[in-house]
C-alpha positions in Angstrom: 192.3 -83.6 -115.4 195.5 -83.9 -114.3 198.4 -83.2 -116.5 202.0 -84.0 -115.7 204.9 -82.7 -117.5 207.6 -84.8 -116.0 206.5 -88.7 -115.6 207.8 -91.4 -118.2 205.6 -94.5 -119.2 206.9 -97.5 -120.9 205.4 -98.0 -124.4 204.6 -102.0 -124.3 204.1 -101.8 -120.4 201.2 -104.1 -118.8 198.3 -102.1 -117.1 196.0 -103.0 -114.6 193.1 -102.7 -113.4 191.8 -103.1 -109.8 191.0 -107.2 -111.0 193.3 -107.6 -113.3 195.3 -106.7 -116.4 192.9 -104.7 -118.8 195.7 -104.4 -121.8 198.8 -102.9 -122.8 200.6 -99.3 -123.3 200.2 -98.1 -126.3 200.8 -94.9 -126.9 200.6 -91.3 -125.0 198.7 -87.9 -125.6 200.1 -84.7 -125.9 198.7 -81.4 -125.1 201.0 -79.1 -127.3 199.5 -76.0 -125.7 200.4 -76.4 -122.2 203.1 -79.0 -123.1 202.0 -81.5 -121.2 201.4 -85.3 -121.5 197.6 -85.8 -120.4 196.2 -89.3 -121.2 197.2 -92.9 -121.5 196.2 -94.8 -124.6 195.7 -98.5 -123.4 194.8 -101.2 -125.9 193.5 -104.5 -125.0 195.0 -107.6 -125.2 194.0 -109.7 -128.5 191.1 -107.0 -129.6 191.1 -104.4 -132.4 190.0 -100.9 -132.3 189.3 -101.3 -129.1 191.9 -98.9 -127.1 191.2 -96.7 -124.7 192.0 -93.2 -123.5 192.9 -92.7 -119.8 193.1 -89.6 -118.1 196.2 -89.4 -115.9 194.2 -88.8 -113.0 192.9 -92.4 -113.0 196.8 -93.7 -113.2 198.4 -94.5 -109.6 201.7 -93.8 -108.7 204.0 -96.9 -109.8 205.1 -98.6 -106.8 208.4 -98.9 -105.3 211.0 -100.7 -107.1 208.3 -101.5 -110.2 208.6 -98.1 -111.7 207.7 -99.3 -115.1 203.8 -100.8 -113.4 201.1 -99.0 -114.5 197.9 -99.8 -112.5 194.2 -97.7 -112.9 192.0 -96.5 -110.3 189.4 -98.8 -111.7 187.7 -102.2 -112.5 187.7 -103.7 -115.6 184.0 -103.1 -116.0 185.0 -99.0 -115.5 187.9 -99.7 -117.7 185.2 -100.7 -120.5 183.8 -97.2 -120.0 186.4 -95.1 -120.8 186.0 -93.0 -124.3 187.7 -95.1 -127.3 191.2 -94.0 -128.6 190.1 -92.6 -132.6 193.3 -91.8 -134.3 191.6 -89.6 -136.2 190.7 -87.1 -133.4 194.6 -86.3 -132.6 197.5 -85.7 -134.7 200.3 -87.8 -135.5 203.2 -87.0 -133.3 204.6 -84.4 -131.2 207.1 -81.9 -131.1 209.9 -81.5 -128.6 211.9 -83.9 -126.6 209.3 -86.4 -125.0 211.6 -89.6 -124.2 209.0 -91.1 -127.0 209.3 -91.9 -130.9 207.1 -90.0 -132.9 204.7 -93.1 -133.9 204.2 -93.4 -130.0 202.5 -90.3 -129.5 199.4 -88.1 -130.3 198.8 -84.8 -129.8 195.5 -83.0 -129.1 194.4 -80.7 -131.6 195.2 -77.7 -130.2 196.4 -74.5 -131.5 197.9 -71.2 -130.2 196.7 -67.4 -131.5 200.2 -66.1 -132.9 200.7 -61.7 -132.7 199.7 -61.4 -136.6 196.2 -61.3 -138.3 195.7 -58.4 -136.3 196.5 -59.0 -133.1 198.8 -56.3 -131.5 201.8 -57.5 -129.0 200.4 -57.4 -125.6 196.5 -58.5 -126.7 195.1 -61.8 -126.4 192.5 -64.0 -127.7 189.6 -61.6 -126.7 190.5 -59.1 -128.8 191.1 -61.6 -132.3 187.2 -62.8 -130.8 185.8 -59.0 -130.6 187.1 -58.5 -134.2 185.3 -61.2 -135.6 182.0 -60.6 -133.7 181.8 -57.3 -135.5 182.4 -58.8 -139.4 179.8 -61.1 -138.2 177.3 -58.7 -136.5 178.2 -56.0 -138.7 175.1 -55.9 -141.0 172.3 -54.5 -138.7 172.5 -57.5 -136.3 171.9 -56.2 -132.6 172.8 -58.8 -130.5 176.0 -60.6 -129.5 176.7 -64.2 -129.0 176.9 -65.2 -125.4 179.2 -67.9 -124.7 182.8 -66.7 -126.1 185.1 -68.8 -124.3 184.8 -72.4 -122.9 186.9 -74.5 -121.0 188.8 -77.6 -122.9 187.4 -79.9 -120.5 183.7 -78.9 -121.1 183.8 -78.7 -125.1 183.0 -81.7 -126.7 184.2 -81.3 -130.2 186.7 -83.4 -131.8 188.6 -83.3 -135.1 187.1 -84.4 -138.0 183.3 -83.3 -136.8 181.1 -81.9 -139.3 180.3 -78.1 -139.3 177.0 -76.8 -140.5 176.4 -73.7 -141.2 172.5 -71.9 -141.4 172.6 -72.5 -144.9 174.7 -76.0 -145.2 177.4 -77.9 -144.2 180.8 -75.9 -145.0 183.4 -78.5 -143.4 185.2 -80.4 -140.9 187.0 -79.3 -137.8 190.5 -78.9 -138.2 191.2 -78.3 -134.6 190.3 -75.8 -131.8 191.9 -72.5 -130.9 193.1 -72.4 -126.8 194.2 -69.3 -124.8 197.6 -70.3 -123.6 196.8 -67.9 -120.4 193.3 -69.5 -119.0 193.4 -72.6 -121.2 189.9 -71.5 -122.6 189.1 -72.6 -126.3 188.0 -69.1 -127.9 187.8 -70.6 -131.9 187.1 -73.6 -133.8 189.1 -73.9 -136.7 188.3 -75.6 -140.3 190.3 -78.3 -141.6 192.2 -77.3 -144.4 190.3 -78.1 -147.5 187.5 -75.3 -146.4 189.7 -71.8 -146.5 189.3 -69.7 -148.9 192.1 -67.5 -150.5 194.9 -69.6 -148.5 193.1 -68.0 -145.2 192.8 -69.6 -142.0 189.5 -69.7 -141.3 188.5 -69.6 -137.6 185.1 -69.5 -136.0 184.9 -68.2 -132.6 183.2 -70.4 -129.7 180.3 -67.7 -129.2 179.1 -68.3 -132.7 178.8 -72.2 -132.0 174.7 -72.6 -130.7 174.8 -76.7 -131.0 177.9 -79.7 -130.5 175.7 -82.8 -130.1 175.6 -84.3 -133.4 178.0 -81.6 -135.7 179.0 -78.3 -134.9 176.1 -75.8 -136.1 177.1 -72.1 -136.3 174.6 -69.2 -135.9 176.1 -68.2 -139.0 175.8 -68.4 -142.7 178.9 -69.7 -145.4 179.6 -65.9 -146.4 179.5 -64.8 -143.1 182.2 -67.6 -142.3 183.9 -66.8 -145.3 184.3 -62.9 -144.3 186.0 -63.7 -140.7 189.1 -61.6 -140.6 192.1 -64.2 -140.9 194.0 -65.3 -137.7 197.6 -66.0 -137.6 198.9 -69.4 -135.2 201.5 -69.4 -133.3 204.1 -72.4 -134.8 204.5 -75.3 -131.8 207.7 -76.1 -132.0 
């Protein structure tokens, strides 16, 4: 996927596909981790609920002397393909200076470890992980879970997905938790209305076993409920 950092898109400009216009600029995507504008949201013309989200990497270069064109590497039929724009999966807005009003832009939801919560200056993500693998594991368990840190590209969770744990569902996903260093999501975190004691609750990726229909943890609602706390950086 690629991400660019500099480019500026016209909200309200026409795009194109390779036979013809497919709809309008909408609004942009934000990733607040890398800081990084990564996706085009493109509504079509007289249709509701309909937009779509573009990876940059499907966006040609504007041509000379039309710098506000924006045409896709791709039919109409292929623009129809495309996964559909949910407000619901991003949040409203972005910080910093984008060139954009805050009502044009979403941000992925994407968060930052910060140093507290038991995390020592100098450690990363791994080490907030290893922690909570040994509250969970602690009680006799002899084995570890074996995926504990996937890619953003290969994770299909989005905000607002139900979490089930062994014994019941326990939430919704508030967001994921991304290693500014490798850009590998190491925690899923629940939306606010599911912590307990005003604690963050974070679940880390190895204790995920299932993402096609909710997220289902290898884990019980106590054993969620006893994760050590984690601290997030602020994105300013």
């Amino acid at each position: 996927m690629t991400r660019d950092p500099t480019r500026q898109f016209t909200i309200g400009s026409p795009v194109r596909c390779s036979d013809g216009v497919c709809g309008q600029l909408s609004r942009v995507v934000i990733e607040p981790v890398d800081r990084v504008l990564t996706h085009l949201i493109v509504k079509p013309d007289h249709r509701q609920n309909a937009s779509r989200l573009i990876p940059l990497d499907v966006v040609r270069f504007p041509r000379r002397g039309r710098p506000d064109e924006i045409v896709l590497r791709c039919s109409l039929a292929e623009f129809e393909t495309f996964e559909r724009a949910l407000e619901t999966h991003f949040l409203a807005g972005a910080s910093g200076h984008w060139g954009y009003r805050q009502e044009q832009m979403l941000t992925w939801p994407h968060y930052r470890l910060g140093l507290g919560g038991g995390l020592a200056r100098g450690a990363d993500a791994s080490d907030v992980r290893t922690g909570a693998e040994r509250s969970i594991l602690g009680g006799g368990a002899t084995r570890t879970p074996a995926r504990d840190r996937v890619p953003v590209r290969g994770i299909q969770v989005r905000r607002g997905d139900r979490v089930q744990a062994l014994d019941g569902p326990i939430g919704r996903v508030q967001g994921l938790i991304v290693d500014r260093t490798d850009h590998q999501v190491t925690h899923v975190l629940l939306d606010e209305s599911h912590l307990w004691d005003q604690k963050r609750v974070a679940i880390p990726i190895g204790a995920v076993i299932d993402m096609k229909h909710a997220v289902r943890l290898d884990l019980t609602k106590d054993q969620v409920r006893n994760l050590p706390p984690v601290e997030l950086d602020v994105q300013e």
